[in-house]
C-alpha positions in Angstrom: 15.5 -10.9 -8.9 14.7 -11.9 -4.8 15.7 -8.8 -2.6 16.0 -9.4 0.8 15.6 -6.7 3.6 17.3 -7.2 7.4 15.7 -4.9 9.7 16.9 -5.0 13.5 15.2 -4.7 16.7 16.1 -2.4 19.6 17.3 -5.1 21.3 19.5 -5.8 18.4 18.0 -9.1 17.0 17.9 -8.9 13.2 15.1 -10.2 11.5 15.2 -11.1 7.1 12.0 -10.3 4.7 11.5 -11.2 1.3 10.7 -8.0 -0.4 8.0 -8.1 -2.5 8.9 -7.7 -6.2 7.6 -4.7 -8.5 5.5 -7.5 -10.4 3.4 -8.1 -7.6 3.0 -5.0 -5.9 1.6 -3.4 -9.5 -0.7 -6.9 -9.6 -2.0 -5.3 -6.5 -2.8 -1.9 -7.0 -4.5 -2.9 -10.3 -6.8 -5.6 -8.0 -7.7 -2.9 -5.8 -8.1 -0.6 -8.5 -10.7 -2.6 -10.3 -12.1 -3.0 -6.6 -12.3 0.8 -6.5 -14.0 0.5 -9.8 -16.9 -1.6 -9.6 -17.4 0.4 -5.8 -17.7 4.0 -8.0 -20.0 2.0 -10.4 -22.4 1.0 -7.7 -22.3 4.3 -6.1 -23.3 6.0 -9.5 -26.1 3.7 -10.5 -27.3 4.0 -6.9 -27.2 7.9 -7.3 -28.7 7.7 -10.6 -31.7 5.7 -9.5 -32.2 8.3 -6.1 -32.3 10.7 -8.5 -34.7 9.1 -11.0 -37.2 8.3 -8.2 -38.6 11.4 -8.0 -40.6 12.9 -11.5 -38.7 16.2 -11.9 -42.9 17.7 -12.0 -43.7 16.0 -8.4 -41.0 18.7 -7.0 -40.5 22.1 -6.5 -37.7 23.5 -9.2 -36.0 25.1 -5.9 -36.3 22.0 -4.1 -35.2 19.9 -7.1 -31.8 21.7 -7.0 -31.4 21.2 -3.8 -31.8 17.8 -4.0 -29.2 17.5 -7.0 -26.9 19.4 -5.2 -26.9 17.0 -2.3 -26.4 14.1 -4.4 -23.6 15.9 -6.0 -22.0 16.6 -2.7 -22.4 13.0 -1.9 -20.4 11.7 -5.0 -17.8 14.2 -4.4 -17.6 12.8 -1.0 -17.9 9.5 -1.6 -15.2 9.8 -5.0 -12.6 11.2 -2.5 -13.4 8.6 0.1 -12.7 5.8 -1.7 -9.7 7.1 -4.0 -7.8 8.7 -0.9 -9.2 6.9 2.0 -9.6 2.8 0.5 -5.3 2.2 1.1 -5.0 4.0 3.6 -8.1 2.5 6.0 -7.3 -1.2 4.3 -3.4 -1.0 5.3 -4.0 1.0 8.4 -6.5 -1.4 9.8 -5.6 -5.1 8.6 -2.2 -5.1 9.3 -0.8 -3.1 6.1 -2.7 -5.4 3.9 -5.3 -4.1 0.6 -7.3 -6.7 -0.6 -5.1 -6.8 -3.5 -1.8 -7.1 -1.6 -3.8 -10.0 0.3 -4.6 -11.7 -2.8 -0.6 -11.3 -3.7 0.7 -12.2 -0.1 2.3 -9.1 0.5 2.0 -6.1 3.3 3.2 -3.1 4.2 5.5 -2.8 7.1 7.5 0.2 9.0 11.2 0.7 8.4 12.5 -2.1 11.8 9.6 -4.5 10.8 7.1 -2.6 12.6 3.0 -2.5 11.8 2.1 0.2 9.7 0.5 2.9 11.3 -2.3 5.2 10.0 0.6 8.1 9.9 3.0 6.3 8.0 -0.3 4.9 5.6 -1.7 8.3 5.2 2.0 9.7 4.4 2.1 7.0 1.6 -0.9 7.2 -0.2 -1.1 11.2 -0.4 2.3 10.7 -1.8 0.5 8.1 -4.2 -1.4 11.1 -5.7 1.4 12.3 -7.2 2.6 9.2 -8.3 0.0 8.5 -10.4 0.4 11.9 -11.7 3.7 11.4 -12.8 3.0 9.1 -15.4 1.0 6.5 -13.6 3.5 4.9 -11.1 6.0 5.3 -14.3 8.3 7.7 -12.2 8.0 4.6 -8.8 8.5 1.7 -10.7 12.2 3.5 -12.1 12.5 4.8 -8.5 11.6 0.9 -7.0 14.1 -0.5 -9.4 16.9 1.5 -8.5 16.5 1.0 -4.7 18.1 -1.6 -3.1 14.8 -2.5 -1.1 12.2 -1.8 -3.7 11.0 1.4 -2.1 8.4 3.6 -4.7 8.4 7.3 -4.0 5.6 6.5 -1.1 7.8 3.8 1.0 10.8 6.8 1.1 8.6 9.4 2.2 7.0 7.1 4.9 9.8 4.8 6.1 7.6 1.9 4.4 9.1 -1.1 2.7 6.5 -3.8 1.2 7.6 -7.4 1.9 6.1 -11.0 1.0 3.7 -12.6 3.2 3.6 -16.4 2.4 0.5 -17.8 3.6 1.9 -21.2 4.5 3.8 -18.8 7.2 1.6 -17.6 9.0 0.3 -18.7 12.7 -2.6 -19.0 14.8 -0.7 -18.5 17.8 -2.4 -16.0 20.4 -1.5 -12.5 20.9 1.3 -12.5 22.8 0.7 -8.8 23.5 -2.6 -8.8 23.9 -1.9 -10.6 27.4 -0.1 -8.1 29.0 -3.7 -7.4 31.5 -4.1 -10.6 32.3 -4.4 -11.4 36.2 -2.8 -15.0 36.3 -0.1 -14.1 33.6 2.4 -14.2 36.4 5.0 -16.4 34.5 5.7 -13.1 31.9 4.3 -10.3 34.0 7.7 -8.9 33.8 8.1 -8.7 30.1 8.1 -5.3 28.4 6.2 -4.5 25.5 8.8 -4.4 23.4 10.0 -8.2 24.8 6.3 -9.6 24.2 6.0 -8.2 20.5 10.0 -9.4 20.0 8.6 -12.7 21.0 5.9 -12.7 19.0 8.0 -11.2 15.7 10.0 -14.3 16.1 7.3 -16.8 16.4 6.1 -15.4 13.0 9.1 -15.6 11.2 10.8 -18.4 12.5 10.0 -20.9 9.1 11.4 -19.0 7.3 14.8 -18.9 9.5 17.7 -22.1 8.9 18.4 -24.1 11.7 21.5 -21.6 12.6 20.2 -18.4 12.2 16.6 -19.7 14.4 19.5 -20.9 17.1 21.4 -17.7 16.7 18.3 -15.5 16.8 16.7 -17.2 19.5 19.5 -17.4 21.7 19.7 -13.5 21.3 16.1 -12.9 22.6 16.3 -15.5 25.0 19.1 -13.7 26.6 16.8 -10.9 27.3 13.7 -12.6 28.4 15.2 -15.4 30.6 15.7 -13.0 33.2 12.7 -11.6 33.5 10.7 -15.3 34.1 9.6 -16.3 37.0 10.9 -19.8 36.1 13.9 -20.8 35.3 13.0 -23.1 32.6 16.8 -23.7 32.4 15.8 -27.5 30.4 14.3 -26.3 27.7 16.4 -24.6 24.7 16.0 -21.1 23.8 14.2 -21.7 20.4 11.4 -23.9 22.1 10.9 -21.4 24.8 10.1 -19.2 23.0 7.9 -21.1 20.8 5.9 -22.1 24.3 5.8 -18.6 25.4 4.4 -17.3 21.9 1.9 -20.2 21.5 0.7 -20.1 25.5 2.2 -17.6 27.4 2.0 -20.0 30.2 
């Protein structure tokens, strides 16, 4: 059964996700899992052939064991580094996206539709450790299936909710945000933050809006970037506006 989250914004524009469905967010972890895998596999056999490389006669029996125990502390290291740190680096970095929840076209996003950020990741995935203690997700998936917006134990500690990312949905368009320095962006060089990413949000999500909600929603954040233009732009409607500011930025 299709969930469907509506988050607003703080200037009270509501946006709709698709939550992602328990199917394919355990598709997922079991990709990057098997990921996780053949990485601890390589880093064994790599181990195993450092430590073959050198007769155990060539060396010293002191400097042997110290050689072992540097391995050891490397594999420890390395173990914890890719159990712990793989989610949390993957969805803190690329936009709350694992490889596996790439593969699935899902991502993580903060409670409003925010980016994840490495707080809310590392909150999470250290709460994933228990998780898989308790059964192996069993405890999450009854805990996902009871909450309206398919929130495991992890998403409720963080503020996280996982949503569906339909490739044919995405856009090239440039970072709206991202031109905030720029010397000649005089058109928008009174937008706040907060404006610019609203702007962008809605350039992202717009397929997937009906004609009357896109009107509806982009009349709303119109309303509160009009003013702040140095052109009127009074003959264009709100929807392509914004689509021209998101795509350009003038």
């Amino acid at each position: 059964m299709e969930r469907n989250a509506v988050v607003a914004t703080g200037e009270s524009v509501a946006f709709s996700y698709e939550l992602a469905g328990l199917g394919s967010r355990f598709l997922a972890v079991f990709i990057d899992m098997a990921i996780q895998l053949g990485v601890a596999i390589a880093i064994v056999l790599l181990l195993a052939w450092i430590g073959s490389a050198a007769p155990e006669r060539a060396v010293a029996a002191p400097v042997s064991k110290i050689g072992q125990a540097i391995l050891t502390s490397i594999y420890v290291i390395s173990s914890f580094m890719l159990l712990f740190g793989y989610f949390i680096f993957f969805e803190w970095r690329f936009n709350g996206r694992t490889p596996g929840k790439r593969v699935l076209g899902i991502r993580v996003l903060r409670d409003g539709g925010f980016p994840v950020d490495f707080t809310a990741s590392v909150v999470r995935n250290v709460v994933r450790i228990f998780e898989v203690a308790l059964g192996f997700y069993a405890v999450s998936a009854v805990v996902s299936l009871l909450s309206p917006e398919n929130r495991r134990l992890g998403d409720l500690a963080a503020g996280t909710i996982v949503v569906r990312d339909n490739r044919f949905e995405r856009t090239t368009a440039r970072s709206f945000v991202a031109r905030e320095t720029r010397g000649d962006d005089v058109l928008v060089r009174d937008l706040s933050p907060a404006q610019r990413e609203l702007v962008r949000r809605y350039y992202e999500r717009r397929p997937t809006l009906g004609l009357e909600a896109r009107a509806a929603v982009s009349a709303q954040i119109a309303a509160s970037v009009r003013p702040k233009l140095t052109v009127a732009f009074d003959h264009v409607d709100d929807d392509d506006l914004l689509v021209h500011l998101a795509t350009t930025a003038l």
